[in-house]
Steps between C-alpha positions, in 0.01 A plus 500: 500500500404894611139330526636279753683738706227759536291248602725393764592882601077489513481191700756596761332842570140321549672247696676838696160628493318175715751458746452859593161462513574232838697805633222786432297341773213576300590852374593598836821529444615781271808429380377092421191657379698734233740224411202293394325753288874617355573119377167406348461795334849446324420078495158630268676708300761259391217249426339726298761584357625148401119419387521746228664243288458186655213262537311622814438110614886390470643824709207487756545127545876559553460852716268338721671166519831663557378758757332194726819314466737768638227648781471135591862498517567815706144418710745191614826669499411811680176500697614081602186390315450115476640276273314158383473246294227641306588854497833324314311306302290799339799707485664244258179504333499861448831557380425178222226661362715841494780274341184357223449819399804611434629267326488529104273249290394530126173701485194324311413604125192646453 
């Protein structure tokens, strides 16, 4: 379950980290600009952190599944970004295949 939260606490300062990237105006705003460094570099070092133990492929599939699910989220909530059938559809894709890999299933014998 700690797995699970860091990797959330990771997720939410990427996703912290890309919607200040729309307000750095392409680094030329300082304060947007610092935010975005400030939030990756803690979003990395959570990941890393979690991959220590974990299988790299499960926590990247869920870090970068989870972090295009809540951008996409605050892309529409905050910066009025469009909604469609589509972007719905692979949205509910995404967050089945995070839901796949989560879930527990008997590991094959060697």
């Amino acid at each position: 379950m700690k797995t699970y939260l860091l990797l959330g606490i990771s997720i939410l300062f990427e996703a912290a980290g890309a919607t200040a990237m729309k307000y750095s105006e392409g680094f030329t705003n300082v304060t947007a600009s610092l935010v975005v460094i400030f939030c990756y570099a803690l979003a990395v070092s959570f990941y890393i952190f979690i991959t220590k133990n974990h299988e790299i492929g499960m926590i990247n599939a869920l870090w970068s599944g989870g972090g295009t699910l809540v951008v996409t989220l605050l892309g529409v909530g905050l910066l009025g970004e469009s909604v469609t059938m589509s972007k719905l559809l692979g949205l509910t894709l995404i967050l089945a295949g995070m839901v796949g890999l989560t879930v527990p299933g008997k590991e094959r014998g060697a």
